[in-house]
C-alpha positions in Angstrom: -1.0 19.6 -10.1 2.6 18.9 -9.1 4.3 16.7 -7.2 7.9 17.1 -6.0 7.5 20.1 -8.5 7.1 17.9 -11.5 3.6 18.6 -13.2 1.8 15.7 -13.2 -1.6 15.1 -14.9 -5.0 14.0 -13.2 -5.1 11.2 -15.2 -1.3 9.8 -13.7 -2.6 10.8 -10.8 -5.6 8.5 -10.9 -3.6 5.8 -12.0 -0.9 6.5 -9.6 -3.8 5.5 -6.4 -5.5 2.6 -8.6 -1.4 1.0 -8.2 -1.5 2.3 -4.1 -4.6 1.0 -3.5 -5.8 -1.1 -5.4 -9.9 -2.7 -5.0 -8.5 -6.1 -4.2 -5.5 -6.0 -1.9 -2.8 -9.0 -0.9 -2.1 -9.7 2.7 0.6 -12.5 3.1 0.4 -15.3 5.7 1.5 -18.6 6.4 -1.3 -21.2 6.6 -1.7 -21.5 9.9 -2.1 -17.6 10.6 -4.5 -17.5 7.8 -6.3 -20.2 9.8 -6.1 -18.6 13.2 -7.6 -15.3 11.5 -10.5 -17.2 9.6 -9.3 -15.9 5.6 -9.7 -17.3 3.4 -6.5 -17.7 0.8 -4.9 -19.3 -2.1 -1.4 -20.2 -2.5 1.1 -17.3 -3.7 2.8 -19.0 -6.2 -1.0 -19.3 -7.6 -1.4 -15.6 -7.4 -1.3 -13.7 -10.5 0.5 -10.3 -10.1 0.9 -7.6 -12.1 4.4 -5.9 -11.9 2.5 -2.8 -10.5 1.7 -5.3 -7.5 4.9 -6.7 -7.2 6.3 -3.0 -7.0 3.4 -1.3 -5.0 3.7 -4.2 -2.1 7.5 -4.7 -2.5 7.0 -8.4 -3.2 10.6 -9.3 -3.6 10.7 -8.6 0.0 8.6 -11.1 1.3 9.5 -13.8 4.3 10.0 -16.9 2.6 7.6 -18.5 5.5 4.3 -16.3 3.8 3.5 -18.4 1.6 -0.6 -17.9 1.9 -2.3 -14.7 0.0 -5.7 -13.7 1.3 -7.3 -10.7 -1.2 -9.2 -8.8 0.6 -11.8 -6.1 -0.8 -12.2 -2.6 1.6 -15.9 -4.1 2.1 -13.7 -7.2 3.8 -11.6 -5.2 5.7 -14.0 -3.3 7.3 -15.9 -6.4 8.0 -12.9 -8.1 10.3 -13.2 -6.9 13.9 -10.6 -4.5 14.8 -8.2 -7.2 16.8 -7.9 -9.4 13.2 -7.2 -5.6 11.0 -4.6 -5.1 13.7 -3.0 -8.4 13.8 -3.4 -8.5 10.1 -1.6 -5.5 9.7 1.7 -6.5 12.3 2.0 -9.9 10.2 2.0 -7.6 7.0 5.3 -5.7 8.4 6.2 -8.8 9.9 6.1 -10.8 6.6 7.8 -8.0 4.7 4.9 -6.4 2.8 5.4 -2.6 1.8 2.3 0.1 1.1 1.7 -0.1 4.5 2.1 4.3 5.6 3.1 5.2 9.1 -0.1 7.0 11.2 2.4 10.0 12.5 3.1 10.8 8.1 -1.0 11.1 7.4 -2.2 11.9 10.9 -5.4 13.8 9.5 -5.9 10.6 7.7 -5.6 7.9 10.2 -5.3 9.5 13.4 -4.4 6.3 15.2 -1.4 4.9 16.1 1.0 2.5 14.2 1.1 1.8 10.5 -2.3 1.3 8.2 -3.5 0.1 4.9 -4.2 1.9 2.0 -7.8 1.9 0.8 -9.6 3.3 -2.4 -11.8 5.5 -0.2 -9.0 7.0 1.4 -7.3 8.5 -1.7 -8.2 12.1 -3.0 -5.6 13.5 -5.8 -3.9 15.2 -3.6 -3.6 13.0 -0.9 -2.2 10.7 -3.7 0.6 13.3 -4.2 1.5 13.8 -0.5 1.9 9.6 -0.4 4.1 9.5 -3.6 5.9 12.3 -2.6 6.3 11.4 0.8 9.7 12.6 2.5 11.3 13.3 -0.9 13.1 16.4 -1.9 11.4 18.3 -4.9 13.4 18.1 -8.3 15.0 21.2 -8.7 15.9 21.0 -12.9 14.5 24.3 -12.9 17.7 25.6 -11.5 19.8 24.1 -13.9 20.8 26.3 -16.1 20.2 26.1 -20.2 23.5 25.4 -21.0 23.7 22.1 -18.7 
């Protein structure tokens, strides 16, 4: 396959949606939202993060007042009544939390409105590539010529 006409292999590819959407995901809050939505969380600076978190969910962004992780599994996700997902959600974007797509950039995907979270289930190869590629122009070294 190739994405912004780069080949990339399956097996980057697989990797690539393990980093996007991960089994366990972070959802930043302050105590008291946590406690208004019913999670369950741990203090951040508890949280251990791999630098593939940190980059995937743009953690360097984050409102200083979020202070609260709740890890949430898709199986917990789906289990939160759709007013919680939704407030969940705005406090994500609120709170500075990347990885969360746009509806109108996947609407075969999530044909809602408003921005969504990432979920294993979600995630073929290709729609992998259409998320990593997203409004980017394709390389073009092909054009180059040898003697560059």
């Amino acid at each position: 396959m190739r994405v912004l006409n780069i080949p990339v292999s399956p097996d980057l590819l697989a990797g690539w949606a393990d980093w996007l959407a991960p089994p366990m995901q972070p959802f930043f809050l302050t105590a008291a939202e946590a406690s208004a939505l019913g999670l369950s969380t741990v203090a951040l600076a508890d949280w251990q993060r791999t630098p593939e978190l940190r980059d995937t969910f743009a953690l360097w962004s984050l409102s200083d007042a979020a202070d609260r992780v709740a890890l949430l599994s898709e199986e917990d996700w789906n289990s939160l009544s759709a007013t919680v997902r939704r407030r969940l959600v705005h406090l994500q974007v609120q709170h500075g939390r990347g990885n969360l797509p746009h509806a109108k950039a996947f609407p075969d995907l999530w044909p809602h409105r408003g921005r969504f979270v990432w979920w294993p289930s979600m995630l073929t190869l290709a729609v992998v590539a259409r998320a990593v590629a997203g409004e980017s122009q394709p390389c073009q070294r092909e054009q180059v010529p040898p003697t560059v």
